[in-house]
N, C-alpha and C positions, 0 to 999 in steps of 0.2 A: 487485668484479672489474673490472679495468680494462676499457677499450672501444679497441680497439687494431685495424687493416689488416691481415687474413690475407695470405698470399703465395699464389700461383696456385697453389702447390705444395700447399702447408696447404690451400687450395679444395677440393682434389683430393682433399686425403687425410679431410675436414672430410665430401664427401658420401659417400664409400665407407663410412664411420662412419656416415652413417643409413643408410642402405642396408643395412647388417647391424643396424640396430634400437636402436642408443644413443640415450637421449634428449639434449636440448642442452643441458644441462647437464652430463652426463658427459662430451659431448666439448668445451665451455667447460670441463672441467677440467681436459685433457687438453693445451689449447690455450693457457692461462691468459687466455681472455677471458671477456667475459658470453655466458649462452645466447643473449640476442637477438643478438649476431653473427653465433653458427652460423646463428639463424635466418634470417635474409639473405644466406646463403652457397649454404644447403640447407635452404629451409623446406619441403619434402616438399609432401604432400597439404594443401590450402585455400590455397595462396598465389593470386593469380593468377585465372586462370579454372580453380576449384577441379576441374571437372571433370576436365583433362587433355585435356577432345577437342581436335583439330587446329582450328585458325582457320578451314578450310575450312568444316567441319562448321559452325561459329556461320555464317558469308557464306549459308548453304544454309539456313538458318534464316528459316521465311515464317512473321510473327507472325498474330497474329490482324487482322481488320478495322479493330479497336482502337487496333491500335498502330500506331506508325510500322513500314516497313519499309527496309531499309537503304536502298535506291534514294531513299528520302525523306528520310531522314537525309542521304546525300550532298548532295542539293539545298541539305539546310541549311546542310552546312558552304560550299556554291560562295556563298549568299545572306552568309552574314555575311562569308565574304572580299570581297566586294562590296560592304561595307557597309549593303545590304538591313536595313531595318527587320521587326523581327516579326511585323508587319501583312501588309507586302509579300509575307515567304515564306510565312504562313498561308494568303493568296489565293491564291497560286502553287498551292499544295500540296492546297487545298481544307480546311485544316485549321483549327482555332478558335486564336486570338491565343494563349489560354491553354496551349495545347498544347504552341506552341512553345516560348513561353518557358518552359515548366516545362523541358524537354527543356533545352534552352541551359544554364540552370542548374545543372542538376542534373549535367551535366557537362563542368565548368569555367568556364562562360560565353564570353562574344562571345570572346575571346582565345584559350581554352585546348580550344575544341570543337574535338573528332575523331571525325567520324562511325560509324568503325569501333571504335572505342573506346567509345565509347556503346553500339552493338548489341550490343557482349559484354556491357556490364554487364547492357543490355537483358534478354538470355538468361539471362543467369546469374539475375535477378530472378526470368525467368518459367521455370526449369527446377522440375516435379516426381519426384520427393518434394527439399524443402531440405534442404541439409546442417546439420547443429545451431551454433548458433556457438562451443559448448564444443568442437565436434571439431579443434579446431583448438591441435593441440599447445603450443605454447609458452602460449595463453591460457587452458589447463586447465591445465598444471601450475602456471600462478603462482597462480590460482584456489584449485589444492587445497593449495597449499604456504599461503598467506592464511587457509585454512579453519582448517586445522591448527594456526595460532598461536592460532585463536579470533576470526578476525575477523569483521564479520557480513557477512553478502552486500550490503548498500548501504554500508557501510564501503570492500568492495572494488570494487565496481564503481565510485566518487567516486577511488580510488586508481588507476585503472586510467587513469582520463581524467586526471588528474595525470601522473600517468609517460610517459602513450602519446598526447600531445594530436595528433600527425600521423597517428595509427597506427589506423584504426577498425577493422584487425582486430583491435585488444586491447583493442576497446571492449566491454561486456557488460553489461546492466540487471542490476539485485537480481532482479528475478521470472525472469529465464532460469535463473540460477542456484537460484534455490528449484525453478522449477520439474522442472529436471535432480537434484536432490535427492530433490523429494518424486514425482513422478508415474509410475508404471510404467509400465518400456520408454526412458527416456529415461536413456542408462547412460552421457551424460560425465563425470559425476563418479562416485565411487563412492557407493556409499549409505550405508554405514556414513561417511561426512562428515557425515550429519546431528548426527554426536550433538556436535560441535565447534560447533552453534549453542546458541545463550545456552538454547533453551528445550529444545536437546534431542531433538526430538517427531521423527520419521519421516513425519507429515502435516500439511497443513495444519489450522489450525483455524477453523472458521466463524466468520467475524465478524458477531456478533450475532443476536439475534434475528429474526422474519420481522417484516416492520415494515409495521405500519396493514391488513392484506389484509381481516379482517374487519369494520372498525373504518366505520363510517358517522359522517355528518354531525360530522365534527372542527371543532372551531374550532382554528385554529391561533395559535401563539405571535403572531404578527404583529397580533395582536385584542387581545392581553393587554393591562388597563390600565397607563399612563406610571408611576401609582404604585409596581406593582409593579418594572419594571425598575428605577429608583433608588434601590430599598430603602427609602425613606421612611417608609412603612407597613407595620405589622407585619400580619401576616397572610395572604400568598403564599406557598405551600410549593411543594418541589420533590421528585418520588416519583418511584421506582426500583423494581426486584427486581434482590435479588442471588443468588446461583444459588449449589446447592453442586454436589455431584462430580457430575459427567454429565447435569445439568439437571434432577437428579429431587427436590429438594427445592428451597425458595427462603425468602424474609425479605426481606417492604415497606422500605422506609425512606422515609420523609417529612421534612425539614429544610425551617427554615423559614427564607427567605432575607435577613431583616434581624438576626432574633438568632441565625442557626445550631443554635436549640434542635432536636433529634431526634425522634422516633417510629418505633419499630420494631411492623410489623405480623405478628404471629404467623400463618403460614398453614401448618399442621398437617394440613387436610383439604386441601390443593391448591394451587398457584396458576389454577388457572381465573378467567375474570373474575368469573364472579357471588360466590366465592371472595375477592377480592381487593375488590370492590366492601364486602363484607359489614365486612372487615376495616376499611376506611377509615373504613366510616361507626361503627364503634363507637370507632376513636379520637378522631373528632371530637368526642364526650363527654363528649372527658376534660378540654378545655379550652373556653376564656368562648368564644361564641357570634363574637364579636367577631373573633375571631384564622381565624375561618375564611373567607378572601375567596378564595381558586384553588389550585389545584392544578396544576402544570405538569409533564409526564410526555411518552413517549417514543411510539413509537408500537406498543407493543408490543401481540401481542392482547389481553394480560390488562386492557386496557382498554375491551373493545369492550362494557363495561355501563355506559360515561359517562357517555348519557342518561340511564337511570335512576338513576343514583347522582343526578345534578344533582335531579333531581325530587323525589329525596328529601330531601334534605340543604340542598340550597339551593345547593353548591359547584359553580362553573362550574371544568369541567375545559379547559383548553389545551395542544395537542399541537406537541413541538417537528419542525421540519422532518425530515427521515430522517436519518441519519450522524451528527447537529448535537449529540453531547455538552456542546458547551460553552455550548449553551444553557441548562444543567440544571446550570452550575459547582460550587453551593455542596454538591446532590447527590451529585456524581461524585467532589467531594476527601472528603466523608464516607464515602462508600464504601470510599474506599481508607482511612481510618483505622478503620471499621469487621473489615475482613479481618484485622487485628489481633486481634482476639478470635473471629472467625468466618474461619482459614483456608481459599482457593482448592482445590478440592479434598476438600474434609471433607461431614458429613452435616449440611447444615444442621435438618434435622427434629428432630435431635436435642435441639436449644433449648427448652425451654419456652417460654413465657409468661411466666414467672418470671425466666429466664433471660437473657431479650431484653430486659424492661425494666431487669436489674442493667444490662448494655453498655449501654443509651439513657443509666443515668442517670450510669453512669462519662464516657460523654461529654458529657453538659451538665452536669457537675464539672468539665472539663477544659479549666486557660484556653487563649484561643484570641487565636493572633497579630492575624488580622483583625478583631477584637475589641478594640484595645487591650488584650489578656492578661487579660479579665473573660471570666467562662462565662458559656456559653449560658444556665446556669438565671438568672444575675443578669441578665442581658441582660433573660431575658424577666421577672424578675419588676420590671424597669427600666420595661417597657415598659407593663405592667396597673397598677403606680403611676398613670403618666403618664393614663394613659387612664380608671383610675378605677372 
């Protein structure tokens, strides 16, 4: 749609049209231009000082102790017309260096300050309850017209600041937008737009587990031997749980980080730690003494029997920092090639024992890029050659 000069006339007949409730884009239909014309013809409620109140009302406006109050502001603008230093008018004003200059800044700088023009924004800052930034017509409908195509919410809000780089009313974060989605009572968008995201869902979902709360004396990753990080030596694993439908079932995984071989731990009666502790130590069993030097795990509780696992086993466990997935890499890409045979969503209980080791041993069958295209199982039995 072109971007073309209304006429005073077209002005005229442009706001009468919202005023009777068309949105800008019916009357950019009308008109043959873009909605954001109308917008800046007749952008209705949020343009501006979104309230509507009179200017007087904002002048009559006595902030807190806090804040600057216009009479102070004034002084700043007679100080920078004077070429007054920031110093100068903080002294003046009683106020700290920082003060000012943030104030200066934040609206327009040395050149472009107008003190009256500050206090509104001022206000409009410190007015309760805020207005949503969705409520602001032409930036909900591109929003939900975006939605619609399937776009996702940080797709659009990067699209927004491309299109609209002068315009911060058309500016908008991914989480406003989620958050206008998923949270009741927040109704800019409609709610039925959730199902236009990739995942679908009407709410959020917890990311992750609760991490470390009951978990005492961790050694963290940061202690781990040099060997282990450069893969040199075989025998540093990396251990997980993977979860099935609504957390109520799970399945260890153990990889070990120089040949990628696997171990899946069958947890049937629970994941509890002393649970998951028991599990470890009987697959440590299954191979030479040798291949067991750490364990590197997350901080999840189902670790909080470490100590005694180490006591018994001999294996020093190391906990990676909070959020830090990619400390756990060779872990986290097995996992996702694991959901292959154990879909997101299913019972994982369902698995045997039997079951869990056919999947370990289909994957240490299976060549691996990072590998030079040799399996995990040749890898490791490359490696008890070597060692003897």
């Amino acid at each position: 749609m072109p971007q073309r000069k209304l006429s005073p006339e077209q002005v005229r007949e442009v706001r009468k049209l919202r005023r009777r409730g068309l949105t800008f884009k019916e009357i950019g239909a009308r008109f043959s231009c873009s909605w954001h014309t109308v917008w800046r013809v007749a952008p209705g409620p949020g343009h501006g000082v979104r309230s509507g109140r009179p200017k007087d009302e904002v002048r009559t406006w006595h902030p807190g102790p806090g804040r600057l109050s216009l009479e102070e502001r004034e002084e700043i603008g007679r100080g920078l017309v004077l070429g007054e230093s920031f110093s100068a008018i903080a002294a003046w004003l009683g106020r700290s260096v920082s003060t000012i200059s943030r104030e200066v800044e934040a609206n327009g700088g040395r050149r472009h300050y107008r003190c009256v023009r500050a206090h509104v924004r001022a206000y409009e800052r410190a007015r309760r309850p805020k207005a949503a930034k969705l409520d602001y017509p032409p930036l909900c409908e591109l929003v939900t017209e975006w939605l619609i195509e399937f776009w996702s919410p940080d797709e659009i809000a990067q699209q927004l600041r491309r299109e609209f780089p002068d315009d911060p009313m058309m500016w908008v974060s991914h989480e406003t937008i989620y958050q206008s989605l998923f949270v009741q009572g927040r109704g800019e968008l409609r709610r039925e737009l959730h199902r236009s995201l990739r995942t679908g869902r009407a709410r959020r979902r917890p990311h992750g587990r609760a991490q470390g709360g009951s978990i005492t004396n961790k050694v963290m990753i940061s202690e781990r031997p040099a060997e282990a990080e450069d893969r040199a030596v075989a025998g540093h694993w990396e251990g997980d749980l993977i979860l099935g439908a609504q957390g109520r079932s799970a399945v260890g995984t153990l990889v070990e980080r120089s040949t990628r071989y696997v171990m899946l731990l069958h947890l049937g009666e629970g994941r509890e730690a002393d649970k998951v502790a028991e599990a470890m130590a009987r697959a440590i069993t299954e191979l030479p003494e040798r291949l067991w030097r750490s364990i590197t795990w997350d901080q999840g509780s189902e670790m909080a029997r470490h100590e005694r696992f180490r006591v018994d086993t001999g294996v020093q466990i190391y906990f990676c920092d909070p959020h830090s997935p990619w400390q756990r890499g060779s872990n986290e890409n097995t996992n996702g090639l694991l959901r292959q045979y154990m879909p997101k969503g299913t019972d994982l209980s369902l698995h045997s024992s039997e079951d869990l080791q056919r999947i370990a041993d289909s994957l240490n069958n299976r060549p691996r890029k990072t590998l030079g295209y040799m399996k995990p199982s040749e890898k490791l039995a490359e490696v008890l050659a070597d060692t003897g």
